[in-house]
MARNU-363794 format. One record per residue (C-alpha): z, x, y. Coordinates in steps of 0.05 Angstrom, whole numbers, plus 32768, in hexadecimal, padded with zeros to 4 digits. Example, Ala and Ser with C-alpha at 12.3 -4.5 7.8 and 13.67 -1.06 7.14 Angstrom:
# residues 2
809C80F67FA6
808F81117FEB
***
This chain:
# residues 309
8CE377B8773B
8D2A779E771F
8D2F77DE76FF
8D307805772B
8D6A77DA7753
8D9777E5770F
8D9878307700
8DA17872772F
8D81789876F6
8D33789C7709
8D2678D076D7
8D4978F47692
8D4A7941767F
8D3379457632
8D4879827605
8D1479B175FC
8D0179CB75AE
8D127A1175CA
8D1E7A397603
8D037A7875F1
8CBB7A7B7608
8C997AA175C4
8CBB7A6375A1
8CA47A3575CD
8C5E7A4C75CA
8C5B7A467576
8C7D7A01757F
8C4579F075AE
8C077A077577
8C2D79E7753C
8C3C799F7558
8BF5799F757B
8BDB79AA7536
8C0679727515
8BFB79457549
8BAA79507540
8BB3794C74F1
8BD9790974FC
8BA378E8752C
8B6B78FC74FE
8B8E78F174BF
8BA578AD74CA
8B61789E74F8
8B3F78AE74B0
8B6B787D748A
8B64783D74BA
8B0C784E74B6
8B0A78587470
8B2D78177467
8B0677F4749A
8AC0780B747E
8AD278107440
8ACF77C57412
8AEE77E873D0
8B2D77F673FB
8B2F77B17416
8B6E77A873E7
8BBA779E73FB
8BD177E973F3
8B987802741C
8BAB77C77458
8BF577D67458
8BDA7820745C
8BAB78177493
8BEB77F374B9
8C18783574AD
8BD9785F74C3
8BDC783E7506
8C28783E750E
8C22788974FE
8BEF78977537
8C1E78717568
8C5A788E7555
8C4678D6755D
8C2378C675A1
8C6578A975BD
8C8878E675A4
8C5B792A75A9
8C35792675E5
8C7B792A7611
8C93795875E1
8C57798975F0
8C6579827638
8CA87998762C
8C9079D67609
8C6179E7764B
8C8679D97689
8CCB79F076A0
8CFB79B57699
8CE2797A766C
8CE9793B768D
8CDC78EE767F
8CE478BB76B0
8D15787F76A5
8CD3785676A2
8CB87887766F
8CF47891764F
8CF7783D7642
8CB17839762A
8CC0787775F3
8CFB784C75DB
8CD3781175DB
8C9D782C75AD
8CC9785E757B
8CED78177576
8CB977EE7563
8C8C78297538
8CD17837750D
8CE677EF74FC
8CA277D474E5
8C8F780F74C1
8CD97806749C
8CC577C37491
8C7A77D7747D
8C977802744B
8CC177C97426
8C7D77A67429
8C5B77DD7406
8C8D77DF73D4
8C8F779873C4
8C3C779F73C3
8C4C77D17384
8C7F77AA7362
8C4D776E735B
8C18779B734A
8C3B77BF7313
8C75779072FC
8C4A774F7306
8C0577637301
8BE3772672E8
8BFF76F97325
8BEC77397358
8BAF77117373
8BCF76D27382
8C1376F7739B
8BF3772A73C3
8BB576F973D7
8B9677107418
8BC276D37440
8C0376EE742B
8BEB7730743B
8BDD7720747E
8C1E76F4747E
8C47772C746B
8C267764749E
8C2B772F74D7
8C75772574CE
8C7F776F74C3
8C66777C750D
8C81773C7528
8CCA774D7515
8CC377987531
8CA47784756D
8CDA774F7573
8D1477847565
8CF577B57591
8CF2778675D8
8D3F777475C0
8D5177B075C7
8D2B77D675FB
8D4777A07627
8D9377A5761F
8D7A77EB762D
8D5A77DA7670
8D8E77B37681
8DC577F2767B
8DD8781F76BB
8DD0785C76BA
8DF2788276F2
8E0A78BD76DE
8DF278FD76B6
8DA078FA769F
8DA8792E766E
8D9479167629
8DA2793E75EA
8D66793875CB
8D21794675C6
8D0A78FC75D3
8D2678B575F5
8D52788F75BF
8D81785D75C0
8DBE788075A7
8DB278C275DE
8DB278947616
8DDE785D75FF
8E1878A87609
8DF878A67655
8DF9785E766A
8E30784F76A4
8E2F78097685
8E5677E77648
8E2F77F9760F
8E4B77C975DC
8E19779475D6
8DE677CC75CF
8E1477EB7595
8E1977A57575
8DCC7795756D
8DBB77E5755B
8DEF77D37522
8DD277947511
8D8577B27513
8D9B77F074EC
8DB077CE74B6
8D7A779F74B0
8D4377D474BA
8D62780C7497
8D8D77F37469
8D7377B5744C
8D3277C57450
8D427805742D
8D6877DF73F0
8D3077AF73F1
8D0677E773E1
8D2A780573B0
8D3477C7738A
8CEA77C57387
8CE27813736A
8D2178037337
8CF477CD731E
8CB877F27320
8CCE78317300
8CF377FE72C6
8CAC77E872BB
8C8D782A72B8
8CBE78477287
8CA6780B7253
8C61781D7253
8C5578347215
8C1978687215
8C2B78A97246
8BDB78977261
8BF678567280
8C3D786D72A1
8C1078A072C4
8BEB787772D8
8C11783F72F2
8C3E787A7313
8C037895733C
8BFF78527355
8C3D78537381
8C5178A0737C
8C3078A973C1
8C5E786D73E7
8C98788A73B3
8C8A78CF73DF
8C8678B07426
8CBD7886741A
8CEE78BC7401
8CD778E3743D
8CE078AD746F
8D1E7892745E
8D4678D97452
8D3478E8748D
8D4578A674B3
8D8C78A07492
8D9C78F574A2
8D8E78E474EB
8DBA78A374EE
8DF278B374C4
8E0278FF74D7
8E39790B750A
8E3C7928755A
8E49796D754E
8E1A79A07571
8DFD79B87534
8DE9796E7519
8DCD7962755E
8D9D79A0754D
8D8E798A7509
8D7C7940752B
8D4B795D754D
8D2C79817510
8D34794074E8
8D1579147527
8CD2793C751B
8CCD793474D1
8CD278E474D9
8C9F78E2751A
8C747926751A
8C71793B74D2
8C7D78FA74A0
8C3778DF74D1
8C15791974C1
8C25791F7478
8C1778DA7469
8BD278D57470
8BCA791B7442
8BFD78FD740F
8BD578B97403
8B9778DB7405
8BA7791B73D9
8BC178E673A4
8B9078AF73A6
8B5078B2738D
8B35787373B0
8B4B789173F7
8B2478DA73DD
8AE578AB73C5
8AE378817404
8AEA78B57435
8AB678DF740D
8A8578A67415
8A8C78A7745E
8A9378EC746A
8A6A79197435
8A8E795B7450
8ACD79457430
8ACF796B73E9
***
């Protein structure tokens, strides 16, 4: 392949969580177990919606949507990271190490973008309520979903190839736990700046406009909550969006630590902590959160599965 013609580098050395065995061993139990919670929690969100008509609604499609970015982004991310945690020396081939970039590319941006949707979805259901059928009809739904993936998937072939198209000659040590742009972008033997240009120009589409966009949409939201006279109807209009408010604020702390912190050895330590919460633990918890707080979710997946109490 022409890939292989480009780039001495046939394989990368990934960072283990820890080098001391007991460690190793508990790290081992504890992300199997999130990785297990996050298959079957999200696997429980996209059925329920499918089988379920009362949760053929907006909310419940844009949820199904995160549910199954969820499932792919902890597949692309634990599995390797278990491996690590058995054998010796964690490796990833170039190959490998492309198609995890590839996918943590795409996963992040549309759910970034999925999340603006969302909040927008709340906005017109509490600040315009009486237009929310014809605004959120089931076309524009589908619209708005469509373009979501459309523009990741777009972002994410833009980038992956100026990656491909990098040397990489020299060392194959990557300071991290996973392939990312940034690591390997330090260990390419090629000029970097066109790379550094469009990671600019995507960061500050997908993170930072998208992330004003959204909280334009809670400013407006929250101004309409506080005018609700009777304490009964701020509740409930807050319980409304106070599980996307949770994921959100989760999401996005953790998105803008890892991107803004600096290159000393103790940030690069923290990035890996801060890595996990955004790909292992925010998939895991997200299910629980929308399901703990909703009771359409709890009545749904009670209907299909009498053991849940």
């Amino acid at each position: 392949m022409a890939i292989n013609n480009y780039t001495t580098v046939v394989e990368f050395h990934l960072q283990r969580l820890s080098e001391d065995p007991g460690l190793q061993a508990l790290f081992f139990v504890f992300f199997l177990l999130l990785y297990i919670m996050a298959l079957a929690g999200n696997t429980l969100i996209i059925i329920a919606f499918s089988l379920n008509r009362t949760l053929h609604t907006p909310m419940y499609f844009f949820l199904a949507n995160l549910a199954l970015l969820d499932i792919v982004c902890t597949s692309t991310v634990v599995p390797k990271m278990l491996e690590g945690l058995v054998v010796k020396s964690s490796y990833i081939s170039y190959i490998g190490c492309m198609t995890q970039v590839f996918f943590l590319i795409g996963v992040l941006g549309i759910e970034l973008l999925l999340l603006t949707s969302m909040a927008y979805d709340r906005y017109v259901a509490i600040c315009r309520p009486l237009h929310y059928n014809t605004l959120m009809s089931w076309p524009i739904c589908v619209l708005l979903a469509g373009s979501v993936w459309v523009i990741g998937i777009a972002n994410t072939f833009v980038q992956t190839g100026l990656m491909i198209r990098l040397n990489f000659c020299g060392p194959n040590q990557i300071r991290h736990i996973l392939c990312e742009i940034p690591t390997l972008l330090l260990l390419s033997c090629s000029s970097t700046t066109l790379n550094n240009i469009m990671l600019v120009i995507a960061d500050a589409y997908f993170g930072v406009v998208n992330f004003l966009l959204t909280m334009i949409s809670y400013s407006f939201i929250i101004s309409s909550i506080l005018r609700i006279r009777s304490a009964e109807g701020k509740k409930r209009a807050f319980s409304t969006c106070s599980a996307h408010l949770v994921v959100v604020t989760l999401y996005y702390s953790t998105s803008i630590y890892t991107y803004f912190q600096t290159g000393s050895g103790s940030s690069l330590e923290n990035r890996k902590v801060v890595t996990l919460l955004y790909t292992v633990v925010s998939p895991t918890l997200n299910p629980i959160i929308y399901s703990l707080r909703n009771k359409d979710v709890k009545v749904a997946l009670k209907k299909l599965f009498p053991c849940f109490h």
